[in-house]
TIMAR-712969 format. One record per atom (N, C-alpha, C, CB): residue number from 1; atom name; residue in three letters; x, y, z. Coordinates in pm, 1 decimal. Atoms other than C-alpha are relative to their C-alpha. Glycine has a CB too. Example, Ala and Ser with C-alpha at 12.3 -4.5 7.8 and 13.67 -1.06 7.14 Angstrom:
BEGIN
i,at,aa,X,Y,Z
1,N,ALA,89.0,-119.0,0.0;
1,CA,ALA,1230.0,-450.0,780.0;
1,C,ALA,90.0,120.0,0.0;
1,CB,ALA,-99.2,2.7,124.6;
2,N,SER,-82.0,-119.0,-6.0;
2,CA,SER,1367.0,-106.0,714.0;
2,C,SER,-77.0,109.0,73.0;
2,CB,SER,41.4,46.2,-141.5;
//
This chain:
BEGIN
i,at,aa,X,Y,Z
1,N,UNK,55.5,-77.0,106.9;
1,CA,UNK,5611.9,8515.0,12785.0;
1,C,UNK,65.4,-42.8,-130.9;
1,CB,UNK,18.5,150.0,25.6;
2,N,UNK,-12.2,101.1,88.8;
2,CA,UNK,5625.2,8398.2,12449.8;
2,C,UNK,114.7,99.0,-72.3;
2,CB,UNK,-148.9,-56.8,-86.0;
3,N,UNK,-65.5,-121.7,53.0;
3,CA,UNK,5765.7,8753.8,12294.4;
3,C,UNK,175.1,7.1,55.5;
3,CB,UNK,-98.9,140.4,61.4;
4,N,UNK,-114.7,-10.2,-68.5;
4,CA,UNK,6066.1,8714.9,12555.2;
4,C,UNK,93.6,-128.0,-84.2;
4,CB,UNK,-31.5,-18.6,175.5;
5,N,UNK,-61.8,64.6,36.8;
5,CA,UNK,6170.8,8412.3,12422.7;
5,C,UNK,50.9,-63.7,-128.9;
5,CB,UNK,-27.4,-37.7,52.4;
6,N,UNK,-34.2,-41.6,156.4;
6,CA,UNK,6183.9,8487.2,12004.4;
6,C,UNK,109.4,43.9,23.7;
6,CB,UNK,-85.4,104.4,-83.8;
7,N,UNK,-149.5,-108.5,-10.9;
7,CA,UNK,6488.5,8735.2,12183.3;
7,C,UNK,100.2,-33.0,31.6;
7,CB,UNK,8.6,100.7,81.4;
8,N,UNK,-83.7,74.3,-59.1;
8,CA,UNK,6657.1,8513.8,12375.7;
8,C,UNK,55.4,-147.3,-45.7;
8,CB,UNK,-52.8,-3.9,106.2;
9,N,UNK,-10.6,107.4,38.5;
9,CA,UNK,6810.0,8231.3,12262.1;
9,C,UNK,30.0,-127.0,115.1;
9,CB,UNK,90.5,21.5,-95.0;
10,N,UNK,-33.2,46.0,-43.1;
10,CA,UNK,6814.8,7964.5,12477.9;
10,C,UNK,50.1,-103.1,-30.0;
10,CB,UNK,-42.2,11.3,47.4;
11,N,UNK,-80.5,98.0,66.7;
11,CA,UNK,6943.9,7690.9,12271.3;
11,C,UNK,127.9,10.5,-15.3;
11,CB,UNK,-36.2,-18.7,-107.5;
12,N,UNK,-93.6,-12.3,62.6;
12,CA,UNK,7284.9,7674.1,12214.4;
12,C,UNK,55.4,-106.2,-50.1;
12,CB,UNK,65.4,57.2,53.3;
13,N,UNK,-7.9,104.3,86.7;
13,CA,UNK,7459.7,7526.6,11922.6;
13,C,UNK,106.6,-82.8,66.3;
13,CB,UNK,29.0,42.4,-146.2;
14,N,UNK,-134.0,71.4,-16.8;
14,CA,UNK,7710.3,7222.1,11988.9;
14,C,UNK,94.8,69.7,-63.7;
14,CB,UNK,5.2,-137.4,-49.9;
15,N,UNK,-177.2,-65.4,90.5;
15,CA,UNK,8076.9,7325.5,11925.2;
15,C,UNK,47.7,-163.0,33.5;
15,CB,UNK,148.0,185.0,117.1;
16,N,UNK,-49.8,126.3,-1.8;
16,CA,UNK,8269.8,7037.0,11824.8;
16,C,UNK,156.9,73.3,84.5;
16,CB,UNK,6.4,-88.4,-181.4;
17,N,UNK,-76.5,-56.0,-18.1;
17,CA,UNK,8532.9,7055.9,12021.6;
17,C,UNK,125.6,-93.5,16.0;
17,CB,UNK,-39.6,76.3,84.3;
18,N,UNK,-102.7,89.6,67.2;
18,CA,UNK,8744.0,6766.5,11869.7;
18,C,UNK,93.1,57.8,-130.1;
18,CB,UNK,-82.6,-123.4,-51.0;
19,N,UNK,-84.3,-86.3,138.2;
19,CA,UNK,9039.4,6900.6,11600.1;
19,C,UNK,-31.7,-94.3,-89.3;
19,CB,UNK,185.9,30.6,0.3;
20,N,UNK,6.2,52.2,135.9;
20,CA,UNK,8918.3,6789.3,11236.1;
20,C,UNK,137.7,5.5,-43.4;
20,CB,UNK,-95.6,77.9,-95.4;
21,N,UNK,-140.5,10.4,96.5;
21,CA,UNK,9188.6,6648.9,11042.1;
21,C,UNK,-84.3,18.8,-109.4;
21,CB,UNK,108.2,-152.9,-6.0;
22,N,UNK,52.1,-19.3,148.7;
22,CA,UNK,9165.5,6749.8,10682.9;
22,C,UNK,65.2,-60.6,-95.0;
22,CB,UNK,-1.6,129.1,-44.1;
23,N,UNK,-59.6,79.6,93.7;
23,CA,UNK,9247.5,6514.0,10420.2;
23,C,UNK,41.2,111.6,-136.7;
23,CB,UNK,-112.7,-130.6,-37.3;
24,N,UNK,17.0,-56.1,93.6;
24,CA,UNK,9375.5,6670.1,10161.1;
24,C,UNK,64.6,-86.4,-164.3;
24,CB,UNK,56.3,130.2,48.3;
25,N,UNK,-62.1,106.6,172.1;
25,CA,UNK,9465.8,6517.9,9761.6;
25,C,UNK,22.3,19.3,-54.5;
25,CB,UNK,-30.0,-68.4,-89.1;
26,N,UNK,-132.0,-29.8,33.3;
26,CA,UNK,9688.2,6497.7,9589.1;
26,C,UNK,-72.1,-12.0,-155.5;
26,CB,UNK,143.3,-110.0,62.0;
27,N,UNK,88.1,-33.8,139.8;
27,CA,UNK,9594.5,6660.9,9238.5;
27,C,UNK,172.4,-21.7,-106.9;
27,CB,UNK,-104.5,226.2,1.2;
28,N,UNK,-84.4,47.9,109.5;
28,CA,UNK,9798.6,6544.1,8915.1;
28,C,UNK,15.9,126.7,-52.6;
28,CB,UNK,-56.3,-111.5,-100.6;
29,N,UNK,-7.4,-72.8,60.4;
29,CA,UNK,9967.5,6780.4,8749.3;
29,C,UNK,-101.2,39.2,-197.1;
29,CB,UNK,128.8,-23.9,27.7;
30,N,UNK,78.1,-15.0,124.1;
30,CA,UNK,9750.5,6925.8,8425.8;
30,C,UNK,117.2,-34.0,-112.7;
30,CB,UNK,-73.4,162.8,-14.7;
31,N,UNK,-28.2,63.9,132.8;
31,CA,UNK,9834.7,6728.9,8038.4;
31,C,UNK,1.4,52.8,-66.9;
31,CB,UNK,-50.4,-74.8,-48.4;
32,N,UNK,-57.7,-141.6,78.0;
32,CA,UNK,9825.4,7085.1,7876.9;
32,C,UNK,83.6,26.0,-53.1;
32,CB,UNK,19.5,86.7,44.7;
33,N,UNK,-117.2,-85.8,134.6;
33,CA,UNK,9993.5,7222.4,7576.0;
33,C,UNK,-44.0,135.4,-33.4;
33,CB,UNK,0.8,-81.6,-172.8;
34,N,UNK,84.3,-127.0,87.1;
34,CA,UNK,9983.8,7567.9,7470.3;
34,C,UNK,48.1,-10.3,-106.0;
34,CB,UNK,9.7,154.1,38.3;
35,N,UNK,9.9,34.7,131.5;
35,CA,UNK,9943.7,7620.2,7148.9;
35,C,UNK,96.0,118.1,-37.4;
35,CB,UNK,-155.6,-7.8,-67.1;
36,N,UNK,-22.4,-158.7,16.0;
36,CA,UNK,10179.0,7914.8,7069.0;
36,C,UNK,34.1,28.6,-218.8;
36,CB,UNK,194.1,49.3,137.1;
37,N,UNK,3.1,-31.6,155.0;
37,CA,UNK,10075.8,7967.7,6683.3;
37,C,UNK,-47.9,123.8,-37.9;
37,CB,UNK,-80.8,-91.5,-74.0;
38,N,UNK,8.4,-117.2,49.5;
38,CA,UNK,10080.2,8304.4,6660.4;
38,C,UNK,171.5,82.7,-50.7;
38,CB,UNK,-86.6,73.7,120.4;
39,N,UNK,-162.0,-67.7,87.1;
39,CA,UNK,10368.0,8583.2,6501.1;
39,C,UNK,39.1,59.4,109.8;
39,CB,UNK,-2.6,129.9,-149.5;
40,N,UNK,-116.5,-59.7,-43.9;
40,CA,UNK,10641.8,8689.2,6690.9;
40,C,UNK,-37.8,123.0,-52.6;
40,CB,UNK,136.4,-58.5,-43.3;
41,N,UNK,23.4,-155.6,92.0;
41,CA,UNK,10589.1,9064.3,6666.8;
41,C,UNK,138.7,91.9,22.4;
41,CB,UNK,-157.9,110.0,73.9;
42,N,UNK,-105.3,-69.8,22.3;
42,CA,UNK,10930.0,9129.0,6651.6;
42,C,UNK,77.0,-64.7,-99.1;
42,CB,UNK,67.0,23.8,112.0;
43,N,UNK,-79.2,40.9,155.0;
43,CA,UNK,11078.7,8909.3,6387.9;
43,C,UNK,-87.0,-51.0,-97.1;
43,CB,UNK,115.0,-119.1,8.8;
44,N,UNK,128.0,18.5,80.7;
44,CA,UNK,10755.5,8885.1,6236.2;
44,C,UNK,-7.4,-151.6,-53.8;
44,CB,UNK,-3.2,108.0,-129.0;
45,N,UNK,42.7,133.3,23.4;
45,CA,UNK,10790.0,8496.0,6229.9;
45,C,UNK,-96.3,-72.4,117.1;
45,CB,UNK,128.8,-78.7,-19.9;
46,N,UNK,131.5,4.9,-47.5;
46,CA,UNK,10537.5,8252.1,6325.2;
46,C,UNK,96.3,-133.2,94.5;
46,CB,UNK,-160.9,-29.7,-128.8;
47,N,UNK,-36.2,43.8,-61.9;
47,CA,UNK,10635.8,8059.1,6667.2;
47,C,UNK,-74.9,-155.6,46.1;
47,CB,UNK,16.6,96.0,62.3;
48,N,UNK,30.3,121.6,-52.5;
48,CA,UNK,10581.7,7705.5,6736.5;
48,C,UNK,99.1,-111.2,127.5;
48,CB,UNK,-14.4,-61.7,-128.8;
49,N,UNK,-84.1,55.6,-137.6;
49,CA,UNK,10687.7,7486.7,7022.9;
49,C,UNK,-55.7,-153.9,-35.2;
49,CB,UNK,-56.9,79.1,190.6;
50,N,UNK,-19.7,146.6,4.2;
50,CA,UNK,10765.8,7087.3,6994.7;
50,C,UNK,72.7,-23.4,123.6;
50,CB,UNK,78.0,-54.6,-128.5;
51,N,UNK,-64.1,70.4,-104.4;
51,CA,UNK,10849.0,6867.0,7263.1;
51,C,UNK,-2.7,-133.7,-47.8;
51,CB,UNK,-63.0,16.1,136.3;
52,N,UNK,-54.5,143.0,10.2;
52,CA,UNK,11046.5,6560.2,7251.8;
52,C,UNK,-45.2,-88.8,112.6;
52,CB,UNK,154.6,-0.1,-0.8;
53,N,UNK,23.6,58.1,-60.3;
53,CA,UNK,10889.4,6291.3,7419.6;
53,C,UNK,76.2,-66.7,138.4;
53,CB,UNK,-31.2,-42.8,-75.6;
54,N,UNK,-98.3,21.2,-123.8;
54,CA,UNK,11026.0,6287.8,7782.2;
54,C,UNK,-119.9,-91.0,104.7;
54,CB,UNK,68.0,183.7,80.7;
55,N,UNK,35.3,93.7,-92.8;
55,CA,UNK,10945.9,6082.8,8118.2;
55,C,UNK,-45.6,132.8,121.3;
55,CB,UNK,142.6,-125.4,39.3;
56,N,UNK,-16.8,-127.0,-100.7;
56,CA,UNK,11010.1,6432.3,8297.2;
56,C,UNK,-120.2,125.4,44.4;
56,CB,UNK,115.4,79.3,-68.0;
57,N,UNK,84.6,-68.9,9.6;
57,CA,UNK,10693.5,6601.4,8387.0;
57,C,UNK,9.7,191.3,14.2;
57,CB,UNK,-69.7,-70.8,85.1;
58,N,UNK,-18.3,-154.4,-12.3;
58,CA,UNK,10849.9,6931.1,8464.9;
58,C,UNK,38.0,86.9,-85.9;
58,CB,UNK,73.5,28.8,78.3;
59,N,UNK,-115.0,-76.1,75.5;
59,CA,UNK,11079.4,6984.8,8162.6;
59,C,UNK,-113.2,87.6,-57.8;
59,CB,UNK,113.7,-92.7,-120.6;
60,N,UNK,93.0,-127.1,95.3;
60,CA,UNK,10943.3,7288.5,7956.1;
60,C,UNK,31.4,4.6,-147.7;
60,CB,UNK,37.1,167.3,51.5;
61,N,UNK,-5.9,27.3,73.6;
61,CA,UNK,10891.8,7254.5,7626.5;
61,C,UNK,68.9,114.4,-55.8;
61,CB,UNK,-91.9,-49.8,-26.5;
62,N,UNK,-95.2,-88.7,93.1;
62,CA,UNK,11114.7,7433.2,7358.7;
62,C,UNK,-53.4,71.2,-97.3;
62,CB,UNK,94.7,-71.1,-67.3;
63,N,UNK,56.5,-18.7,130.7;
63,CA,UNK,11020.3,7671.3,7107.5;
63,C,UNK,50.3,28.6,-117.0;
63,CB,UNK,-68.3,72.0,3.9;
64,N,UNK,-71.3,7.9,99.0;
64,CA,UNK,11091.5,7695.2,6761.7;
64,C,UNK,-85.2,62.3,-74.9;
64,CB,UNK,47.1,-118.5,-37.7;
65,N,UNK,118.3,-60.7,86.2;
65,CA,UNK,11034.8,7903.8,6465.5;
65,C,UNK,0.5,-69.0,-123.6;
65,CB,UNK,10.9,157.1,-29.5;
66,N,UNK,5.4,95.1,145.1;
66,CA,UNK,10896.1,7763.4,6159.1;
66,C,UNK,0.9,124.7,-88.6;
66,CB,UNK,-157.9,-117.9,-31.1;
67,N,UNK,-42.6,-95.6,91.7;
67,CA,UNK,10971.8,7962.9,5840.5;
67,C,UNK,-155.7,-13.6,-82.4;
67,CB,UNK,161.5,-41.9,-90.8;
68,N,UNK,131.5,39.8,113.7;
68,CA,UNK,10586.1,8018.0,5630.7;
68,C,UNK,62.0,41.7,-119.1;
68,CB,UNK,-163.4,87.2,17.4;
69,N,UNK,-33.9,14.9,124.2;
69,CA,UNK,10559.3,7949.4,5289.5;
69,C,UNK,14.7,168.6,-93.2;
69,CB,UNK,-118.9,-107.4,-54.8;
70,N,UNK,-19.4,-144.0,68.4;
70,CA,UNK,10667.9,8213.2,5061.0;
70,C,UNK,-169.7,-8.2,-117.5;
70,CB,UNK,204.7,5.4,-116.9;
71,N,UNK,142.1,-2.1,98.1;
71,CA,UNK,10347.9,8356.7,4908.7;
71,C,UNK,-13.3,47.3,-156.7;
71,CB,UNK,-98.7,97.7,67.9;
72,N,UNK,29.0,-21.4,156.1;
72,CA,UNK,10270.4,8332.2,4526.3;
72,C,UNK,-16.3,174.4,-20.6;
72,CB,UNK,-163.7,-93.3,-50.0;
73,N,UNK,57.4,-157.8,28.2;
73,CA,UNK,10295.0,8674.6,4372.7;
73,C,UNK,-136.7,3.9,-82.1;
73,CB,UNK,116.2,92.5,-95.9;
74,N,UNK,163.8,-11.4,1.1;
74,CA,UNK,9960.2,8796.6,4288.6;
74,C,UNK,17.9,58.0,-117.0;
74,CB,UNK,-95.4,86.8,119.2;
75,N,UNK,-15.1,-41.9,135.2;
75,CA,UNK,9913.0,8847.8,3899.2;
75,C,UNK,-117.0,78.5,-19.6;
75,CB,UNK,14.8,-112.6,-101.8;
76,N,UNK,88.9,-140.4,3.8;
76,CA,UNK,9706.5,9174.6,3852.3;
76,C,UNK,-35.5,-13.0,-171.1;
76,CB,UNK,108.8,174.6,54.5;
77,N,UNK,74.6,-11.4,123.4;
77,CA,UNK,9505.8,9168.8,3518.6;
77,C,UNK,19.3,141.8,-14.2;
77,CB,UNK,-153.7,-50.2,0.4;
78,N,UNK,4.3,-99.0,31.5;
78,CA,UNK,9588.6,9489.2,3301.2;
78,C,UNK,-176.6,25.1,-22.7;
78,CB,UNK,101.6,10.8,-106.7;
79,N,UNK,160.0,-69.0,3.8;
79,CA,UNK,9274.5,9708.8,3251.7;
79,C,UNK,-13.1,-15.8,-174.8;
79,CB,UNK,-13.3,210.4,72.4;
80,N,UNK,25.9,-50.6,117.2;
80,CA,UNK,9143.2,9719.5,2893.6;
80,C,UNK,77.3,140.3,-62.0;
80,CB,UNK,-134.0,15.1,10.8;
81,N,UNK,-86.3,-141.4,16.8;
81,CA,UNK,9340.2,10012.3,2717.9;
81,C,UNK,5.0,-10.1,-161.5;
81,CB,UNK,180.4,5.1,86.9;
82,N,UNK,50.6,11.6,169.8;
82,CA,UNK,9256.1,10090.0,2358.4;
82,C,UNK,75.4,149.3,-29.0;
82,CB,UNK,-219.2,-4.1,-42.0;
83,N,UNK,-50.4,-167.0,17.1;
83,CA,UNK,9451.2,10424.6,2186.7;
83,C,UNK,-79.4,12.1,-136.2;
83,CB,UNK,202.9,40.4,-16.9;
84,N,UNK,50.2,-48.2,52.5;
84,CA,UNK,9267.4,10613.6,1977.0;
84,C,UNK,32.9,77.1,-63.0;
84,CB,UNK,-52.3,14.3,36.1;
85,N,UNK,-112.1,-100.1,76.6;
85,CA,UNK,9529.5,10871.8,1838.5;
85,C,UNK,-4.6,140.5,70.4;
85,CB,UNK,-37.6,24.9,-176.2;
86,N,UNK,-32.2,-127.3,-72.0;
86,CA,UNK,9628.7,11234.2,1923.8;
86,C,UNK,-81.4,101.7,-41.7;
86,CB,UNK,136.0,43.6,-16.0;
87,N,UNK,75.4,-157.7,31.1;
87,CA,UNK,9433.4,11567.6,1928.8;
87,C,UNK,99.7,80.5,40.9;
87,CB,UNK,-148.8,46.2,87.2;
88,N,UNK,-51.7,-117.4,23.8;
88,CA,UNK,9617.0,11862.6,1858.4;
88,C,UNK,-52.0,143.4,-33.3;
88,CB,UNK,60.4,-28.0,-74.2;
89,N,UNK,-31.5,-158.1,79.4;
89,CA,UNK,9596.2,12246.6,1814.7;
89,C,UNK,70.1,11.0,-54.0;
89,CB,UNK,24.7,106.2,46.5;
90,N,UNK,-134.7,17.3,104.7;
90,CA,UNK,9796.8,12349.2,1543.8;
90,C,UNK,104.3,127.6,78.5;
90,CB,UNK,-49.8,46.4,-212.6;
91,N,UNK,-42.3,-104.5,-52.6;
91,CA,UNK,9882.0,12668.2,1794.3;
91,C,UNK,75.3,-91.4,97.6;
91,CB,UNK,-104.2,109.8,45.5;
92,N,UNK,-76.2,55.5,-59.5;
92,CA,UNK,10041.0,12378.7,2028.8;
92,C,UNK,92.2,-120.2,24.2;
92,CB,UNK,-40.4,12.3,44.2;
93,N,UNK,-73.8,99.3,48.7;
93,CA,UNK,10307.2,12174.7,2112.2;
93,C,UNK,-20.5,-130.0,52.5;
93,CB,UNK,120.4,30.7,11.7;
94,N,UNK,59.6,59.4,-78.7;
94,CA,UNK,10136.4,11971.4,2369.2;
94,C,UNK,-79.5,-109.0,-39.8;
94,CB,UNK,-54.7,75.4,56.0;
95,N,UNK,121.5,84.3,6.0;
95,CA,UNK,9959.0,11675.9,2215.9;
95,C,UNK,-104.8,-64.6,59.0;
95,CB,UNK,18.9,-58.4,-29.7;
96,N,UNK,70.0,72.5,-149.2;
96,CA,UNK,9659.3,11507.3,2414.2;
96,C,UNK,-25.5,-109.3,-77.4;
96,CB,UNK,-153.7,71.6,92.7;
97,N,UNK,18.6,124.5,53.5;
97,CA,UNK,9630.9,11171.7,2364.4;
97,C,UNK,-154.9,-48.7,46.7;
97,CB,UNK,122.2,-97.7,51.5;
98,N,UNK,133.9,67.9,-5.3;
98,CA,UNK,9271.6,10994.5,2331.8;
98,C,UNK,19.7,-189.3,62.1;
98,CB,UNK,-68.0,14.7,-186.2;
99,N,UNK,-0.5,137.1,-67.7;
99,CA,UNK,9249.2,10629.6,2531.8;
99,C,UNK,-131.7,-7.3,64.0;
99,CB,UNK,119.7,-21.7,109.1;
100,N,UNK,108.3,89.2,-30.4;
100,CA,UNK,9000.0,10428.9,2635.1;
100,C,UNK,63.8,-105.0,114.3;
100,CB,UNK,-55.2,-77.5,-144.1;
101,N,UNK,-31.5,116.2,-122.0;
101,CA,UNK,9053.0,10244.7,2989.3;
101,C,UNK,-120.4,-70.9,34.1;
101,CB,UNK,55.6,64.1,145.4;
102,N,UNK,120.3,124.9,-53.5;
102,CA,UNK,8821.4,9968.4,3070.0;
102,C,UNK,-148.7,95.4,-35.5;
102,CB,UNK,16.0,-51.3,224.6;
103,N,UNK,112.8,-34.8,-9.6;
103,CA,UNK,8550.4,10156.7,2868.6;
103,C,UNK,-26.7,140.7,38.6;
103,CB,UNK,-49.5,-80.1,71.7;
104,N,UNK,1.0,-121.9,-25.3;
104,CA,UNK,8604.1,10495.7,2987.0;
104,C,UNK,126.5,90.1,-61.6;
104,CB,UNK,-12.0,2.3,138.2;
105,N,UNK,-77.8,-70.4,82.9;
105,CA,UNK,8758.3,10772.4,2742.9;
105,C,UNK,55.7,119.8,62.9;
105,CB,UNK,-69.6,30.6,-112.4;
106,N,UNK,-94.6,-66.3,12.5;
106,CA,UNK,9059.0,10980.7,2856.0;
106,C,UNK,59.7,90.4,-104.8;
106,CB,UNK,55.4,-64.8,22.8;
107,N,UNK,-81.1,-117.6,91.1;
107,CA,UNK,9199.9,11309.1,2732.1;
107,C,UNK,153.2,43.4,68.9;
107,CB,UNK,-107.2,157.2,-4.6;
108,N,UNK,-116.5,-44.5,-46.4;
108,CA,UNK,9578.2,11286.3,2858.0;
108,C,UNK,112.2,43.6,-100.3;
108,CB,UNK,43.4,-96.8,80.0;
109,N,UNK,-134.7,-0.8,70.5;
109,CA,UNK,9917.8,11423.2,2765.8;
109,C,UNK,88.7,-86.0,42.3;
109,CB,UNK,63.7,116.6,4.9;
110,N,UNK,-142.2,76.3,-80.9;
110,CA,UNK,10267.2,11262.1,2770.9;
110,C,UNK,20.3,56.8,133.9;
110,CB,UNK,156.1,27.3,-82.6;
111,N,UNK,-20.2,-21.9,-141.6;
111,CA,UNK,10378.4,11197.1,3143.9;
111,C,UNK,-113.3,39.1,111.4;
111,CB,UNK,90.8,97.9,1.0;
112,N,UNK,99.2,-5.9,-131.4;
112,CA,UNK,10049.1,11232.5,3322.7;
112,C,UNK,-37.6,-129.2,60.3;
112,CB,UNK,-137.0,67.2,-34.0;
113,N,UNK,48.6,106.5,-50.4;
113,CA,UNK,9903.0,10983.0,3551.9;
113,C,UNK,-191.8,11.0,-11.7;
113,CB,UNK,72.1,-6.8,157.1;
114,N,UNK,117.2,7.8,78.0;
114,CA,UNK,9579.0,10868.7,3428.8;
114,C,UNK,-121.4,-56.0,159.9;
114,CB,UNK,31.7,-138.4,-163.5;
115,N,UNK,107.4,61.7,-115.6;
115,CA,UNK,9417.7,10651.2,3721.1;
115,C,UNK,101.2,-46.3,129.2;
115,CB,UNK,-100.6,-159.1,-69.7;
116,N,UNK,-80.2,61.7,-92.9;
116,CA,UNK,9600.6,10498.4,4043.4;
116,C,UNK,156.8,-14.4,-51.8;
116,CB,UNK,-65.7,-136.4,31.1;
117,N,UNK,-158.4,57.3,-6.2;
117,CA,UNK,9910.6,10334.1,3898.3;
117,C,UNK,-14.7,-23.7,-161.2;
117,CB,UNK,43.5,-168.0,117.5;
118,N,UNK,-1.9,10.8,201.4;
118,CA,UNK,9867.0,10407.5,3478.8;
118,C,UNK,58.9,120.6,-10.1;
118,CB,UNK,-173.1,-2.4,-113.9;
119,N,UNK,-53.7,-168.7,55.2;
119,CA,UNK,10097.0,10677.9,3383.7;
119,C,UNK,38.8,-50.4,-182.6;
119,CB,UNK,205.1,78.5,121.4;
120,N,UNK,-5.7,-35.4,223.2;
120,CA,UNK,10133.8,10771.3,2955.7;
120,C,UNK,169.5,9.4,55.0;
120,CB,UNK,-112.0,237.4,-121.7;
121,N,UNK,-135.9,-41.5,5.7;
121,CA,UNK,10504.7,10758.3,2923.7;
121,C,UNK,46.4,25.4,-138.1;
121,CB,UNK,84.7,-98.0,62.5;
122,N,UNK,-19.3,-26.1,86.2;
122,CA,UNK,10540.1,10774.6,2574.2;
122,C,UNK,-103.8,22.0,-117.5;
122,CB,UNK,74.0,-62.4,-3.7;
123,N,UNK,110.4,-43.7,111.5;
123,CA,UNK,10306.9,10916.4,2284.2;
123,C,UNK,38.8,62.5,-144.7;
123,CB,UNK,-87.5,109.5,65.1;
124,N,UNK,-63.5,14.0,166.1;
124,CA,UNK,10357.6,10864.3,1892.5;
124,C,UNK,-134.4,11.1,-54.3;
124,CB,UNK,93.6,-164.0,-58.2;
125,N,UNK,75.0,44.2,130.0;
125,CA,UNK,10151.2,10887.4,1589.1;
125,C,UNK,-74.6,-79.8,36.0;
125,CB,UNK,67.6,-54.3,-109.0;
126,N,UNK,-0.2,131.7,0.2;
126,CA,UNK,10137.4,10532.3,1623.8;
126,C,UNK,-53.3,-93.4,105.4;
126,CB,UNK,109.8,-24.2,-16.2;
127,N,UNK,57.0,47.8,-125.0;
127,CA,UNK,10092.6,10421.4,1955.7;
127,C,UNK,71.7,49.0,110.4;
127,CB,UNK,-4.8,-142.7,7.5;
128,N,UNK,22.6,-44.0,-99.1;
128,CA,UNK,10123.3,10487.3,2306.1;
128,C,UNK,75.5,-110.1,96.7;
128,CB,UNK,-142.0,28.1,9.0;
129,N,UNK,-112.2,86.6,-114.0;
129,CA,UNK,10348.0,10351.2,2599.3;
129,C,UNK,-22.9,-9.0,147.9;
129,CB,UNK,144.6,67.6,2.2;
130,N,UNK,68.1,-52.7,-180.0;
130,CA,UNK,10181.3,10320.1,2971.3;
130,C,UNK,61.5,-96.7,59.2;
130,CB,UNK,-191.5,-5.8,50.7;
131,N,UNK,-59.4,22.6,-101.9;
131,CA,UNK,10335.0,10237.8,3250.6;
131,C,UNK,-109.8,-73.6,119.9;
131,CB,UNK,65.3,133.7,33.1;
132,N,UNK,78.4,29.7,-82.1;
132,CA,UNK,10113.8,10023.2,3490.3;
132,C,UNK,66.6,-85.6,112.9;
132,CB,UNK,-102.0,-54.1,-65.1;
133,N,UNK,-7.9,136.2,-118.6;
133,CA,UNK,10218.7,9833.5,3849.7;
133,C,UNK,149.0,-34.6,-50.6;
133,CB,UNK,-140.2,-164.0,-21.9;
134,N,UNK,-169.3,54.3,-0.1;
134,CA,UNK,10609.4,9841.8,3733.2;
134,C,UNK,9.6,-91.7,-129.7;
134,CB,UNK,49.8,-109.3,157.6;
135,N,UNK,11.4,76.1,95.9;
135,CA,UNK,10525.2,9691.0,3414.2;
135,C,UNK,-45.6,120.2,-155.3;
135,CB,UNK,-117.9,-123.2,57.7;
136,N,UNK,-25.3,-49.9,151.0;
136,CA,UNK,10585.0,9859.2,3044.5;
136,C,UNK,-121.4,-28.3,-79.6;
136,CB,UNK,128.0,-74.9,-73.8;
137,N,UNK,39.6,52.6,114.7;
137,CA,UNK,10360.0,9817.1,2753.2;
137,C,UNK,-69.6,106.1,-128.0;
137,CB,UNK,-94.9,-104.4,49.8;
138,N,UNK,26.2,-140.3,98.9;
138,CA,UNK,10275.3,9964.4,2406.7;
138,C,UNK,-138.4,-20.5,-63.7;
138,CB,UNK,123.8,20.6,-138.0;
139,N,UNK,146.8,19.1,63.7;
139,CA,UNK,9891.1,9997.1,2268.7;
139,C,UNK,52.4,63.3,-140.1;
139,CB,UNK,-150.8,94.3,88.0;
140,N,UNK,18.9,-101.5,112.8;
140,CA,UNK,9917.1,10055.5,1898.9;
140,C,UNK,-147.0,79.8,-29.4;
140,CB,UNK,33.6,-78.9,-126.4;
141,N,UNK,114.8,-106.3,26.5;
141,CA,UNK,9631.5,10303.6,1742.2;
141,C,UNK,-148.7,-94.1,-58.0;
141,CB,UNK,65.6,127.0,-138.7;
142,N,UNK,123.2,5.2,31.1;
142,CA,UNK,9293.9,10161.0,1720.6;
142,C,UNK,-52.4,-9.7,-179.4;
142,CB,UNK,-45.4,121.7,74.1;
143,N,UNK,57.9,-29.3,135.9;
143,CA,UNK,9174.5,10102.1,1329.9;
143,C,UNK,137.9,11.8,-112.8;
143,CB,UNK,-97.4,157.5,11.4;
144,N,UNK,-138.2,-43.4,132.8;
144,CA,UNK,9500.3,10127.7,1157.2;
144,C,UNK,6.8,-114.7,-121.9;
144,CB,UNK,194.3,-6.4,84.6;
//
């Protein structure tokens, strides 16, 4: 019957039953460098590794830190700053000073801070003394 013998297998496979030798080959060690150019995140320097030309395939290369260049300080352009003179009440002692920053008109007194890093440090008649980024300077009065 034909059904009987889809179930049954009567074939069976050869078994080798000789021991395979297995060659196996002999792989070269990999010609690889890593690259280690990133920062040390503890002495915040930047790590490089040189090797001296050896015969020795095992030695391990050395690393070393290189010192980066010291970076140019960055020269910040003052803002426009024009003085305009003082408004007063005659009831106070408080003068407010009139300025002009890049185009936009300010009503401060001595010792306030005007924008980010512009403080009024001194206020005359005459002119005006602001303080910007660690750096001094005096606007005289507009029209004089």
């Amino acid at each position: 019957m034909r059904v009987k013998s889809n179930f049954e297998a009567d074939d069976t496979l050869p078994v080798n039953t000789t021991a395979a030798v297995m060659k196996r080959k002999i792989v070269k060690p990999d010609s690889f460098r890593l690259q280690a150019n990133y920062r040390d995140p503890f002495s915040g320097k930047l790590a490089t590794t040189e090797t001296a030309p050896t015969t020795d395939p095992n030695q391990v290369p050395i690393a070393t830190t290189v010192k980066p260049p010291k970076p140019e300080p960055v020269v910040v352009p003052w803002p426009t700053i024009k003085y305009y003179g003082l408004v007063r009440k005659t009831t106070s002692n408080d003068p407010r000073t009139l300025i002009a920053i890049d185009g936009y008109m300010y009503k401060v007194k001595q010792g306030e801070q005007v924008l980010d890093n512009i403080f009024i440090l001194k206020v005359t008649r005459d002119y005006v003394q602001v303080r910007y980024r660690k750096e001094v300077r005096t606007f005289e009065k507009v029209g004089k």
